[in-house]
N, C-alpha and C positions, 0 to 999 in steps of 0.2 A: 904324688899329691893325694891328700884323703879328702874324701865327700863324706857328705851327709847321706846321703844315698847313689846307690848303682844298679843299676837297671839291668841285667845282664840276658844274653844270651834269645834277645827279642828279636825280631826284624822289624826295623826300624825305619819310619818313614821318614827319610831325607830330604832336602831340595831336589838331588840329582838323581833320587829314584832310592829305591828302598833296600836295607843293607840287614846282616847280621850282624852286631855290634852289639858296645855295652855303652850304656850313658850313665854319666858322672854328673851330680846334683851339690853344688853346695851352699848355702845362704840363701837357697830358693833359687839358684838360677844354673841354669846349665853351663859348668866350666870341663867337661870332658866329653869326648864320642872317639869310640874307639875299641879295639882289642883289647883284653887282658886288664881289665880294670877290675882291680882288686880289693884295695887299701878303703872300705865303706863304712859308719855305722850302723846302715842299716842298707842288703844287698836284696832285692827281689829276682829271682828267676824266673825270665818271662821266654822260657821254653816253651814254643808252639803258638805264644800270642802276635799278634799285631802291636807294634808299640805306634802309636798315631800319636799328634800333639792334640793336646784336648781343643773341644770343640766349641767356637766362638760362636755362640748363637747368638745371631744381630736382630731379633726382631721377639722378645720375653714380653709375657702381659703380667705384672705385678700388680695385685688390688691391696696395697699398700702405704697411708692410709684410706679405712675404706670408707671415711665420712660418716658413719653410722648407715649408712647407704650398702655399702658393698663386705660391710666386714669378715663375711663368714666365707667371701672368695679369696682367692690365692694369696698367702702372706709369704717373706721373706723367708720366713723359716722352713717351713712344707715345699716354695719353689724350688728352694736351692741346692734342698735336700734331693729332690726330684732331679735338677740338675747333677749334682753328684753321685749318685742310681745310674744317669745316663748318659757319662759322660761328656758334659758338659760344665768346663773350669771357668768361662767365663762368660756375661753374657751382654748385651744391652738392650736393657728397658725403656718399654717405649712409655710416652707420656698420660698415658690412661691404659687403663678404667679406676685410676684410683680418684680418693677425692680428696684434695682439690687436685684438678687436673695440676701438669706439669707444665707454666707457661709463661711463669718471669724468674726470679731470684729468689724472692721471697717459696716460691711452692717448690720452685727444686730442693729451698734448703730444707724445708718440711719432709721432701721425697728422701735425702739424704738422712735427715734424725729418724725416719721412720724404722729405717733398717739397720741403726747401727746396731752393732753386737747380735743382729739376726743374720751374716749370711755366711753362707759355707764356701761359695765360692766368690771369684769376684765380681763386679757388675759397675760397668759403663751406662750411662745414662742419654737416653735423647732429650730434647726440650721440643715443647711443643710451638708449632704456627698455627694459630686461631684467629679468627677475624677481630677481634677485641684483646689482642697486645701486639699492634702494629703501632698503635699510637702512645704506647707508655714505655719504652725499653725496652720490653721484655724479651726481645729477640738478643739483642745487646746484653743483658743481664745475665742469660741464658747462658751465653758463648763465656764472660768473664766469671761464670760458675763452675765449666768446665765441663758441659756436656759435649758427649761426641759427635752429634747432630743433631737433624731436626726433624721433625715428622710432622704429616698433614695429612688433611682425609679430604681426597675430591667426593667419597662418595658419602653419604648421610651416618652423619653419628652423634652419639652425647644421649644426653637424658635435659631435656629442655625444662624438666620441674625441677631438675637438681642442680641448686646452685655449685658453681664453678666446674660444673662436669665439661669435656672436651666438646668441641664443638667444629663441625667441617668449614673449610673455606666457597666460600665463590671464588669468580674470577678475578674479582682484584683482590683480594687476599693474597691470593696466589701468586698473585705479580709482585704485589707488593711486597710480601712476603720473599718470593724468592731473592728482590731487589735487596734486601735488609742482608736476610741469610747471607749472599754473594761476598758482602764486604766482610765475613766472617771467616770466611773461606773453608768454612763445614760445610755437607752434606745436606740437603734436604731430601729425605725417606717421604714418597708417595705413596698414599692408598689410593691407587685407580681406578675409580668406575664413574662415570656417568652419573650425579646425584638424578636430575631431573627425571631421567630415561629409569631408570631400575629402581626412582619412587613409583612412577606412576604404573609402570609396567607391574610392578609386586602388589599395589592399590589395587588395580583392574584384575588381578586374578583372586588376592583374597576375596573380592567383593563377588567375583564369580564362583565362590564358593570353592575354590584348590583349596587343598592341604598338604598335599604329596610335597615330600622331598623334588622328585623331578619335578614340580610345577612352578617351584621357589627356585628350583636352578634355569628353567627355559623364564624366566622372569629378569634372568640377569643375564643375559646371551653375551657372547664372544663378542659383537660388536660397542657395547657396552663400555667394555674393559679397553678396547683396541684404541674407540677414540678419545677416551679420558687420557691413555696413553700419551698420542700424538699432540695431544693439548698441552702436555706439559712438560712435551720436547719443546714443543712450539716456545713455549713461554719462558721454557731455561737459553734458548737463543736468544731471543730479547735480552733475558737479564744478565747470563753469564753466572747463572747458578748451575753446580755440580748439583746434580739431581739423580736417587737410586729409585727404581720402581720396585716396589716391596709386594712380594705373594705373584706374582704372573703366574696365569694359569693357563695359559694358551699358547700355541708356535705364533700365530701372527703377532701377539704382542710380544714376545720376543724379537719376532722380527724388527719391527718399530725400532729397539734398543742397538739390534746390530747396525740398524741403516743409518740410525741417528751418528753413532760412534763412527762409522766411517766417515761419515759428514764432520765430524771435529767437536760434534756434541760430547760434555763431562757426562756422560750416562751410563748408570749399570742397572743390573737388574738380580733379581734373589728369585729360587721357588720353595715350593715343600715339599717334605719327602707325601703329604695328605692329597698331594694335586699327583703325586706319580706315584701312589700305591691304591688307593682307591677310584670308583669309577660311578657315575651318576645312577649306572643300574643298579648297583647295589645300596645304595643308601637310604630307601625305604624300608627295606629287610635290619641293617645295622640301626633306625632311627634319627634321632635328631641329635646325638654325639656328633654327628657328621657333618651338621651345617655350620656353615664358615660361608665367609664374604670376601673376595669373589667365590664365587661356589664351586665345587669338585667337580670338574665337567667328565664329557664321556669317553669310550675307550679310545675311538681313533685319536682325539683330540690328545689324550695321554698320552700314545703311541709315537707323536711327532713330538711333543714337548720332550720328550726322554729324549730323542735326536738331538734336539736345540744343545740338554744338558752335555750329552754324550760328547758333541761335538764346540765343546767351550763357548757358549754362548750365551751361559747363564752362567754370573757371575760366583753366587754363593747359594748353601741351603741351608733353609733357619726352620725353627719350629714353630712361628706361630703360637707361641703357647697363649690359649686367650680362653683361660678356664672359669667359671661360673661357678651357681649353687646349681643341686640335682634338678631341685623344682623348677628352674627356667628353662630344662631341657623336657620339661615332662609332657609338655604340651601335645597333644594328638594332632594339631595344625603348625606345620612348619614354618609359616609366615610369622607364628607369632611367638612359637622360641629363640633364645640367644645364640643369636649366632656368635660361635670360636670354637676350637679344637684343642683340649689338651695335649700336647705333644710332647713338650720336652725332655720326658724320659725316654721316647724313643726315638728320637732323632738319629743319635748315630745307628744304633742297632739295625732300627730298617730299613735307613740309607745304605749300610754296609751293606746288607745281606742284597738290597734289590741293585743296588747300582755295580759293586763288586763282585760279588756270588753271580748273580743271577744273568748281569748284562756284560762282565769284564772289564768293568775301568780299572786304569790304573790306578794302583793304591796314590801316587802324587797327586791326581787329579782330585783322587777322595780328599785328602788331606788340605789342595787346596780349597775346594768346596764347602768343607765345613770349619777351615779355621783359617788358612792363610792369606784367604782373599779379603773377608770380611775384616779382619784385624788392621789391612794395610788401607782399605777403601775408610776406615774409620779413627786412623792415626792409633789403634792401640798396639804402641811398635813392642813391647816385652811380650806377646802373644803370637800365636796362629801358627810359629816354626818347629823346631826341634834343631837347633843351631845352640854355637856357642853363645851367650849372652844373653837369650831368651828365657824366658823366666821356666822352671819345668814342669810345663804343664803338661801332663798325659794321659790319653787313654788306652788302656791297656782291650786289645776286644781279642774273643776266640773267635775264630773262624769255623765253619760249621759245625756249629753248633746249638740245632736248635732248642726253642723253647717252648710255652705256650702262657701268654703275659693273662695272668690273675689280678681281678681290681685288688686284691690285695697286696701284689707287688706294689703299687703306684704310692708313691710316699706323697702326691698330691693331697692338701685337705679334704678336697673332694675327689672322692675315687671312683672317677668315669674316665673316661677315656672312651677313642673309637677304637684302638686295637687290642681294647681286652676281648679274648679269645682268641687272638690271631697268635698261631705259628711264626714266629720270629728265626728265622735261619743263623743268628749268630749271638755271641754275649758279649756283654760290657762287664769285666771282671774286675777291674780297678781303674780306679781315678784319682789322679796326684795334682795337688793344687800346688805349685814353688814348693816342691820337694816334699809332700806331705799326702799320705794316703789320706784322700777324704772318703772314699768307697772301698771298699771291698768284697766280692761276692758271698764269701763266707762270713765276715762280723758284719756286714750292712752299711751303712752310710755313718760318719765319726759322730759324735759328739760336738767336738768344737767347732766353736763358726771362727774359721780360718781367712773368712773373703774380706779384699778392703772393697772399698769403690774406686774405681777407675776417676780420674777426672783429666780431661784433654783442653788443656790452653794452649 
């Protein structure tokens, strides 16, 4: 048989553990693995790499349209570019910071024309729950547009002067909302904190005059996060919503997720690699790159979360990419910069190097972690393997091999990041989207936007 491409001489991550093999690519999707594959028109030698299936990153902040409000933040083209740098081939976006939020028919298809002919890789879409399209379809619209799930914010968000910006639920939202979602039979993505508790606690320290990083993080304490958790275990038992807890930054809220699960609850849960490579002490020395919500907690708290992961208990890891302009991280007072983390160009990288390199997972477990689980928890079935019939997505990484990441590597519009300057223990050296190098370390990221959009009915 001849391909379009052949992958040759890689080690290769499998379902059943990781091989030397050659993969055969034709039409975009993987119809060979195997020995002695030959017959290619175009053959890469991936002597000495990792061949991993590229990385589904479920949880992308796209400021796309930005209202006139948000424009000079992350666009399709810079993200997916970024994406493609970082191996990551596909992703799904969540329903803000663009404007008009993502929340009936009509702004998905706005989300949808925003990006066409902008993207390099491909991208799955979530629909948003807000307390204001419970009562018009929009939940229902959502689903017959083809998003892959849903996403909510228990804890405080939107811009309340800006029309149609997203906006968190209360509690009957939530219910109500889950109640909607259910008959859909998607997903509802949680952002969990405590709005009440981690307003007023973040109010009462700015008013006392904090600014510190660590004053904004003891503002939004572990219990915070734990029982927003159990509230919305609680409330997918009533309704019989599948419900994923997005960004967990702590073992106890983990825990919540395995005890729920053993109980018969549809519950999973995601982290990032930001909650297990960084630590609350350092983040007044790195600045305000570093605040994100729930916050970076401290080392021990790290130290068990990496257990939780280590030990299969977290379901996937996403990047969180939730990038801004420079000037709203400029602020001298952390309470009152933007809180997100550019990430998505290094997800895989410093996941590899911290979880593989440094702690010993096996590469299946990495493999599930960043693309196999999240693909099947979100019905995107041509993703997340390196199987016959799956579409060929790959990343190609070296293994020790480090680096030292420069804001000028970052193919983000705005070029911050928290781990510029940091030593990275490994590379992402190619990324093939359905048979197509969209990266490569030497000529840099393609030209062509190769990505369609995902759409899941």
């Amino acid at each position: 048989m001849s391909y379009d491409l052949i992958i040759k001489n890689g080690l290769v991550i499998l379902e059943g553990g990781e091989v030397k093999t050659d993969i055969g690519v034709k039409d975009g999707i993987i119809t060979g693995i195997g020995h002695g594959l030959t017959d290619g028109e175009t053959i890469l030698d991936a002597t000495g790499l990792i061949v991993s299936p590229g990385m589904v990153d479920a949880h992308v902040h796209i400021t796309e349209p930005g209202g006139s409000y948000r424009d000079q933040w992350e666009g399709y083209e810079t993200g997916t570019a970024a994406c493609a740098k970082g191996g990551v081939t596909s992703f799904v976006e969540m329903p803000l910071n663009q404007i008009p939020a993502t929340t009936d028919g009509k702004t998905l298809e706005i989300k949808y024309n925003a990006g066409k002919g902008k993207l390099k890789v491909d991208v799955a879409s979530f629909g948003g729950l807000v307390p204001f399209n419970l009562d018009n379809g929009g939940i229902k619209e959502q689903h017959e547009g083809g998003v892959a799930a849903y996403k909510c914010f228990m804890a405080t968000c939107g811009n309340r002067d800006i029309d149609f910006d997203f906006m968190n639920v209360d509690d009957y939202s939530l219910y109500e909302g889950m109640r909607q979602i259910a008959k859909t039979g998607k997903v509802l993505a949680i952002h969990a904190e405590n709005a009440a508790l981690t307003d007023t606690l973040g109010d009462l320290a700015y008013k006392s005059g904090e600014t510190s990083l660590k004053s904004y993080v003891e503002s939004r304490p572990v219990f915070t996060e734990v029982e927003a958790i159990r509230r919305a275990i609680f409330f997918a038992k009533e309704t019989g919503c599948r419900i994923h807890i997005c960004h967990v930054t702590c073992p106890e809220g983990v825990a919540e997720v395995t005890k729920a699960r053993a109980e018969g609850v549809c519950v999973t849960c995601e982290t990032c690699p930001h909650y297990l490579y960084f630590n609350t002490d350092e983040l007044d020395a790195i600045g305000q790159v570093t605040k994100c919500s729930p916050p970076i907690r401290d080392k021990e708290n790290q130290k068990e979360l990496w257990k939780k992961v280590l030990h299969g208990e977290v379901d996937f890891v996403v990047s969180d990419h939730s990038p801004c302009t420079p000037d709203l991280k400029e602020s001298e007072n952390a309470f009152e910069a933007w809180g997100g983390i550019s990430a998505v160009q290094n997800s895989v990288d410093v996941f590899y190097d911290e979880a593989v390199q440094k702690r010993g997972m096996p590469l299946t477990q990495f493999a599930d972690l960043i693309a196999a689980n999240p693909a099947d928890l979100y019905k995107l079935n041509q993703k997340g393997r390196i199987s016959i019939g799956k579409d060929g997505d790959f990343v190609l990484i070296k293994p020790d091999a480090p680096y030292t990441l420069k804001a000028e590597d970052l193919e983000y519009r705005n070029k911050i990041s928290a781990y510029v300057g940091r030593k990275i223990g490994a590379q992402v050296v190619q990324t093939i989207l359905r048979g197509k190098v969209i990266y490569n370390k030497d000529s840099g990221v393609t030209k062509e936007f190769s990505g369609n959009y995902i759409k899941v009915k």
